[in-house]
C-alpha distance (Angstrom), angle and dihedral (degrees) to the residues before:
residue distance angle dihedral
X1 . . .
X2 4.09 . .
X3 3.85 107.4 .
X4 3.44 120.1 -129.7
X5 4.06 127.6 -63.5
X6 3.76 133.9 -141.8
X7 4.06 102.7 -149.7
X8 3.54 106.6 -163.9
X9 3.89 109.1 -171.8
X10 3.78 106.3 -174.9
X11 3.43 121.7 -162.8
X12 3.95 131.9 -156.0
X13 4.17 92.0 -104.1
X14 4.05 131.8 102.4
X15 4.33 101.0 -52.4
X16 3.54 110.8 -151.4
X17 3.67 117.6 -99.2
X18 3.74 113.3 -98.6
X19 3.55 90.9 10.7
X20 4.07 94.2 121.0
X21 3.44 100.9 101.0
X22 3.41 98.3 44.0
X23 4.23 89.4 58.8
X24 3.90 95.8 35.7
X25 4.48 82.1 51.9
X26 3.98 90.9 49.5
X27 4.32 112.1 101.0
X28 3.50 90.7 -123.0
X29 3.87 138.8 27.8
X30 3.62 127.0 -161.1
X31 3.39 120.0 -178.5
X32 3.98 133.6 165.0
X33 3.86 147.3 -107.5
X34 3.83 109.5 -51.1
X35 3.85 85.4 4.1
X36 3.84 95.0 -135.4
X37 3.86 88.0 168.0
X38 4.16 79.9 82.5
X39 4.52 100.9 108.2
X40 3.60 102.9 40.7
X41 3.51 101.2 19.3
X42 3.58 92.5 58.3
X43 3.95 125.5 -112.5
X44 3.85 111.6 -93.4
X45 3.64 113.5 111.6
X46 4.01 116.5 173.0
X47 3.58 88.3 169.2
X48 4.08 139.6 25.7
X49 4.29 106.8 -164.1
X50 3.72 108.0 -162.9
X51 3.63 137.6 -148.2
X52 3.79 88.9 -123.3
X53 3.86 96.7 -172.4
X54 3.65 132.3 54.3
X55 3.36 138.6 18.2
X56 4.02 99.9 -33.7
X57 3.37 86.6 52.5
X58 4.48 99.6 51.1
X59 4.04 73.5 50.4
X60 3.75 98.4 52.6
X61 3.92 91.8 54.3
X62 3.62 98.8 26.8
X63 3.90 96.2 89.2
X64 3.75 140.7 2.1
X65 3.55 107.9 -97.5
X66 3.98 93.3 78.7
X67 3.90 92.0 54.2
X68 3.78 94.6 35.2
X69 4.26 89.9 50.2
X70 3.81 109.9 112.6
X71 3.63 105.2 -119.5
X72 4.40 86.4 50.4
X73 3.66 87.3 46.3
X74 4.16 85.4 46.4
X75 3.67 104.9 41.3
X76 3.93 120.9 98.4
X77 3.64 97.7 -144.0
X78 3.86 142.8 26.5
X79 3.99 113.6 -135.4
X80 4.06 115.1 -165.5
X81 3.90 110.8 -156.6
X82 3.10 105.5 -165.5
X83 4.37 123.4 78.4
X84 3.83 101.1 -138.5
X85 3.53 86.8 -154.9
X86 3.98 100.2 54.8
X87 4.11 89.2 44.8
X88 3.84 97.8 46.9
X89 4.05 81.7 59.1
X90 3.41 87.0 55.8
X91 3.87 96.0 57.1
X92 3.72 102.3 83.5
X93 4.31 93.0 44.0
X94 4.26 86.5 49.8
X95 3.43 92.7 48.8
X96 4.05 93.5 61.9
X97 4.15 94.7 35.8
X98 3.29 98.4 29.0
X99 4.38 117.9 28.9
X100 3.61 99.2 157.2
X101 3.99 86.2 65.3
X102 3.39 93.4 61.7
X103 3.65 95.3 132.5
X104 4.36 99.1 39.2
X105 4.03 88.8 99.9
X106 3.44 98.9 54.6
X107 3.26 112.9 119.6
X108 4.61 136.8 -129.0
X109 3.52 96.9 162.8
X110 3.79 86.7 119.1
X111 3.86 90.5 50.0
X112 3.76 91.1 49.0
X113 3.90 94.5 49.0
X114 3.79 93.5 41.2
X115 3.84 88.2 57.4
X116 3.46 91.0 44.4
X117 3.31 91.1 54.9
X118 4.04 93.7 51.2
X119 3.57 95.3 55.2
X120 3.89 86.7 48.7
X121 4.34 99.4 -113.9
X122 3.42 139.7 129.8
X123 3.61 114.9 -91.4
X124 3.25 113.8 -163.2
X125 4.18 141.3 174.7
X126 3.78 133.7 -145.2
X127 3.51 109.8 -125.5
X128 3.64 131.5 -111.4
X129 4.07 89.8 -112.8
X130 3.47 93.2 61.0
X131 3.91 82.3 54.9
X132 3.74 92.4 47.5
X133 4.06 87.9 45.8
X134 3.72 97.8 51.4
X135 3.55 94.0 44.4
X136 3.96 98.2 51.1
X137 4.11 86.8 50.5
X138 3.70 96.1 41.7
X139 3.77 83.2 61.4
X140 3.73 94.0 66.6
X141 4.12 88.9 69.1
X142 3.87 98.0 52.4
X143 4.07 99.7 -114.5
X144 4.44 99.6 -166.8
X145 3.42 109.2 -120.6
X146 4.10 117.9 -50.3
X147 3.62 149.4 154.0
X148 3.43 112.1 -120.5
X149 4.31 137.9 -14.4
X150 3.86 110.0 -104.2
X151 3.90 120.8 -97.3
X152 3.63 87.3 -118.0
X153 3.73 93.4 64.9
X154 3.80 91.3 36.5
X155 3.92 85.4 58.3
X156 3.96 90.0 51.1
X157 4.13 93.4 46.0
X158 4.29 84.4 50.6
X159 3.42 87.3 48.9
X160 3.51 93.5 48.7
X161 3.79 98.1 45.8
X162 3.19 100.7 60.1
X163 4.11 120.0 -43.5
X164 3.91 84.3 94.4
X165 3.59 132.8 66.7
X166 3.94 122.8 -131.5
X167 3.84 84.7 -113.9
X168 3.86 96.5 50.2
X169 4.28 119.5 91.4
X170 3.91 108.2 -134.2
X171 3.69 106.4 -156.8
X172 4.10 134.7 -168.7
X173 3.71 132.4 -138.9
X174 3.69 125.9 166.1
X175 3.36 104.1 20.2
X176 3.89 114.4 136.1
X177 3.65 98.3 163.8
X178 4.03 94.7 -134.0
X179 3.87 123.0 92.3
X180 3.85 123.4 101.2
X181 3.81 113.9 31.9
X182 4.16 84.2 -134.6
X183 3.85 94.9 65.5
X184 3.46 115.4 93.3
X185 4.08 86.8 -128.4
X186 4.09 95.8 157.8
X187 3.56 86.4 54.3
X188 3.46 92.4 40.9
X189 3.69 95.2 57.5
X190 3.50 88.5 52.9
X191 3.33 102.7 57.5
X192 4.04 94.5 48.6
X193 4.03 84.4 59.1
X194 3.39 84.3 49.6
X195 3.46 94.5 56.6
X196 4.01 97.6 35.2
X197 3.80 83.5 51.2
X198 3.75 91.2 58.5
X199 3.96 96.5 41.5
X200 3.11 92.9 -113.8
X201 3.87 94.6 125.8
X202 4.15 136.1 -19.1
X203 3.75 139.6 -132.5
X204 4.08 118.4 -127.5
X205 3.60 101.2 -112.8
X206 3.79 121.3 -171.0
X207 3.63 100.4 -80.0
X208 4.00 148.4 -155.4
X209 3.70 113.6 -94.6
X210 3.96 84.7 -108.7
X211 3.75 98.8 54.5
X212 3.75 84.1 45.5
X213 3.85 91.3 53.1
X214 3.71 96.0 56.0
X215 3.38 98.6 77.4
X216 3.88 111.9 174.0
């Protein structure tokens, strides 16, 4: 029988001071993008998930300094968020609502899996149902009009649906909720309570010194 995880998904937000040990402890690691939660939020990185479309994305694979960064050069397996499928539907609706995003479909998923690939990893991409899943529950908290959920709360509904085990504690760190004014981040707040509020997962709080020493 597999013993119980800590899943530590750490996103690119305020990290709460001393809270290091506590993420570098945790079974798995899953940070985001340029992974700027590296310093405070400690230094283990099992996996980088991308934004594999858009702009971050051209900039991700557009030089070195992304693939040469320590926690890319230390993580065991590339994660792309995005379904290339799902956002190339969304090409032709954008370009009416939203003009000046006329590039935020376009897709690297190729780029991400051929580096993958290089550097022999695992590249792997969230499917489209997860999309579909998130989407349909987000709903139920009233997000204002946007274009698409954040890849950190795409990570955390992948997790959710079936990465994890029942027996394994998902936990959050660095996640403000506030960013891009086309996530849906009231909403997206919401639903995290939600879920925190049903056990299903937990946000790193400050902590005492001897929650802090537990590690995993």
């Amino acid at each position: 029988m597999r013993s119980r995880r800590v899943i530590m998904i750490v996103g690119n937000g305020e990290v709460p001071e001393g809270a290091a040990a506590t993420i570098d402890a945790a079974d798995l690691v899953i940070r985001f993008n340029d992974c700027r939660s590296v310093g405070r939020g400690g230094t283990r990185t099992d996996v980088v998930a991308v934004c594999n479309t858009g702009r971050p994305a051209l900039s991700m694979l557009g030089g070195g300094r992304w693939k040469t960064s320590a926690p890319v050069r230390q993580a065991r397996e590339i994660w792309s968020v995005r379904s290339a499928a799902k956002f190339a539907a969304m090409r032709a609706a954008l370009a009416n609502t939203h003009p000046d995003l006329d590039d935020f479909c376009d897709d690297y998923t190729t780029g991400f899996e051929s580096f993958a690939r290089a550097t022999g990893r695992p590249h792997r991409i969230v499917p489209a149902a997860t999309h579909e899943r998130l989407e349909q529950d987000l709903a139920r908290f009233g997000p204002a009009p946007y274009v698409a959920p954040s890849s950190g709360l795409v990570v955390i509904a992948d997790i959710l649906s079936g990465i994890a085990s029942a027996d394994d504690e998902i936990v959050l760190a660095g996640f403000g909720h506030s960013g891009w004014e086309w996530h849906p981040f009231a909403a997206e707040r919401r639903y995290v309570d939600a879920l925190a509020a049903a056990g299903r997962l937990r946000r790193l709080n400050p902590l005492p010194t001897s929650d802090l020493s537990q590690g995993a």
